[in-house]
C-alpha positions in Angstrom: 0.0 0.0 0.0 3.3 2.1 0.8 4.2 1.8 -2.8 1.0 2.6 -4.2 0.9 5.5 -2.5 4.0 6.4 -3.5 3.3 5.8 -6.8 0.1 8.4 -6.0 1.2 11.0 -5.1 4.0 11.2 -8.3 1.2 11.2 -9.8 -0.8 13.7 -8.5 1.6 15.9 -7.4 3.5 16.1 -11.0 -0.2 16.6 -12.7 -1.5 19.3 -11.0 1.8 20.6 -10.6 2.3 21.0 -6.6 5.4 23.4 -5.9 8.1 21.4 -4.2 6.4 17.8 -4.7 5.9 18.0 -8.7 8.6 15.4 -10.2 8.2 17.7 -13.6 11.4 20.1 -12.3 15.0 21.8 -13.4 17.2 18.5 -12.6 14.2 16.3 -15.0 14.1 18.7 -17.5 18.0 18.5 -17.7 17.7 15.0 -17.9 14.9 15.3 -21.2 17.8 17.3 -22.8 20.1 14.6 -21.8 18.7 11.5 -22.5 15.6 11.9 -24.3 14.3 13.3 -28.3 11.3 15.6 -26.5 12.1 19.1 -27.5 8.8 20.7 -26.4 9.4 20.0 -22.8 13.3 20.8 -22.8 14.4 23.6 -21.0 14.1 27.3 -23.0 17.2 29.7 -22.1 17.0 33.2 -23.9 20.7 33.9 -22.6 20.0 35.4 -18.9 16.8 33.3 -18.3 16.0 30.0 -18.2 11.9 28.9 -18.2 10.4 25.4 -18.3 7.5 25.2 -20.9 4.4 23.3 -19.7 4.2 19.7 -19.9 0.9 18.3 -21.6 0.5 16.0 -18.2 0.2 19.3 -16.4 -3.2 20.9 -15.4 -3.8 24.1 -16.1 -4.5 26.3 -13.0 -8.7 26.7 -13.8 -8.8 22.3 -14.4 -6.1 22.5 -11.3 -9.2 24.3 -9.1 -12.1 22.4 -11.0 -10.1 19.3 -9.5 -10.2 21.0 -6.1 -13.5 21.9 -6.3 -15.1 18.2 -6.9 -12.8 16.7 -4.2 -13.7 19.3 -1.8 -17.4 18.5 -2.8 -17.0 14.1 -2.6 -19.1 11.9 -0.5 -18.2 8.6 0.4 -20.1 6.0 2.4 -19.8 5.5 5.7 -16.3 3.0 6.4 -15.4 3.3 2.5 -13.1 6.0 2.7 -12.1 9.2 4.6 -13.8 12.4 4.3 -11.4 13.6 1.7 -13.4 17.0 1.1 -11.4 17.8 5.1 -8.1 17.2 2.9 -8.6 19.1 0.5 -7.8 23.5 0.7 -9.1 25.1 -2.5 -7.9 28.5 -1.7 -3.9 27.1 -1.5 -5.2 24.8 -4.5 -3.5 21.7 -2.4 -4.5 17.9 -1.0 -2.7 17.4 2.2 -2.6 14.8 5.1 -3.2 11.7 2.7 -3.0 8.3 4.5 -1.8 5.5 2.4 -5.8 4.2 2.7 -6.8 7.7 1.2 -4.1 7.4 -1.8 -5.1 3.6 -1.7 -8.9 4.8 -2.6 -8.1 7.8 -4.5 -5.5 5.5 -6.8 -7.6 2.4 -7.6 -11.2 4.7 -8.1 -10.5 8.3 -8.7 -7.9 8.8 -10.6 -9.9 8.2 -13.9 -12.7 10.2 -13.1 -10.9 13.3 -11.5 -8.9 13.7 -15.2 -11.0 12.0 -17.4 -12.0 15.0 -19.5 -9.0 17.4 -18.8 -6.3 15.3 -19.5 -5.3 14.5 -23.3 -7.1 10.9 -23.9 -3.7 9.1 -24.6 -2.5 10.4 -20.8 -5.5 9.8 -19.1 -5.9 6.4 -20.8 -1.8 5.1 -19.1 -3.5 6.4 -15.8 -6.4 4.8 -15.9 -4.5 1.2 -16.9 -2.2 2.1 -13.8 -5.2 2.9 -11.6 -6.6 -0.7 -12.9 -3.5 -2.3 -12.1 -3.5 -1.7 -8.6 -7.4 -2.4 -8.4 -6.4 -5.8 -9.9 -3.5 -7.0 -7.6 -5.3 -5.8 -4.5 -8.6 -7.8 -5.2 -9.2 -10.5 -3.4 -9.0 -13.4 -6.1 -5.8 -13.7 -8.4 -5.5 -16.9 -11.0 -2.5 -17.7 -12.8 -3.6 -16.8 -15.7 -4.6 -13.0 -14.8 -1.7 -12.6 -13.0 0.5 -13.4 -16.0 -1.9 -10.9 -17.7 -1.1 -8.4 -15.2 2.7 -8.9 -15.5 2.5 -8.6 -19.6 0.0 -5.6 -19.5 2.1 -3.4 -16.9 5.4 -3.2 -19.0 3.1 -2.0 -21.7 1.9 0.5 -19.2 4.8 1.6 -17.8 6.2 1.9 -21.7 3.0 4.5 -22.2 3.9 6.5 -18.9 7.8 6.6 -20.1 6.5 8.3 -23.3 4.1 10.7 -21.2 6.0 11.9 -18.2 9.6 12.5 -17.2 12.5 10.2 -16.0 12.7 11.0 -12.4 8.6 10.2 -12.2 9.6 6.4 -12.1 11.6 6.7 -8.7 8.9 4.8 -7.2 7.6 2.4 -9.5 10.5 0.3 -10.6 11.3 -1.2 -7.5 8.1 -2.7 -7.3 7.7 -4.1 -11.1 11.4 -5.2 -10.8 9.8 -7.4 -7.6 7.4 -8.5 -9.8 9.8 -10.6 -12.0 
């Protein structure tokens, strides 16, 4: 569940682009030069200035609060969750004080809804097949041959989220799929 949180709040953090938790920063951006043919998210320098374009996996500030908004306004029933609308501060535009249950819940059923229409379709369609994969291994029946489903359809997840977000985004999910193997 550790890991899953983890791998939640890269996630959310580096979409709606929280200052000082984002993953999308200089040193990643360095590294896109680097290692990687993406030259609409490399670093721009005009001589005395150096600014970072915006990432297509990056809310804009009015999705960023339309996000806010419908957290602050979710219901859960009783014992399924915690109120996340307490978590939530729509005038700082931040989530804080997440258990691992609350990224656990947030993860396996809200990801897809919360970006489903402000996300381009090709992001929100890797983090839906993450959010699926973590639904999958934590239900309570597993056969063989779903589990060796599972295996072959996160590399091809993981492949999608390489091409979507930045290098230093994976600090958290390759321990865990190199366990797998």
């Amino acid at each position: 569940m550790h890991i899953e949180k983890n791998v939640f709040e890269n996630i959310f953090n580096t979409v709606m682009d929280e200052k000082g938790k984002t993953k999308d920063n200089i040193k990643a951006r360095l590294d896109v030069t680097l290692f990687c043919n993406r030259k609409k998210i490399e670093l721009v320098s005009d001589g005395s200035q150096v600014t970072k374009p915006r990432a297509s996996f990056v809310l804009e500030k009015k999705a960023q609060l339309l996000v806010y908004k419908w957290l602050k306004s979710l219901r859960f029933p009783d014992g399924h969750a915690s109120n996340i609308s307490r978590l939530v501060n729509t005038e700082e535009c931040r989530l804080f004080r997440m258990k691992s249950y609350d990224c656990h819940v947030f993860m396996q059923t809200l990801i897809p809804l919360a970006f489903r229409d402000l996300l381009p379709k090709k992001i929100w369609d890797a983090l839906t097949e993450i959010s699926h994969f973590f639904k999958d291994i934590c239900s309570c029946k597993l056969n063989v041959d779903h589990f060796k489903r599972l295996e072959t359809n996160i590399v091809e997840t993981i492949c999608k989220l390489e091409m979507i977000f930045l290098l230093l985004f994976f600090d958290s999910i390759y321990p865990y799929i190199y366990r797998l193997r």
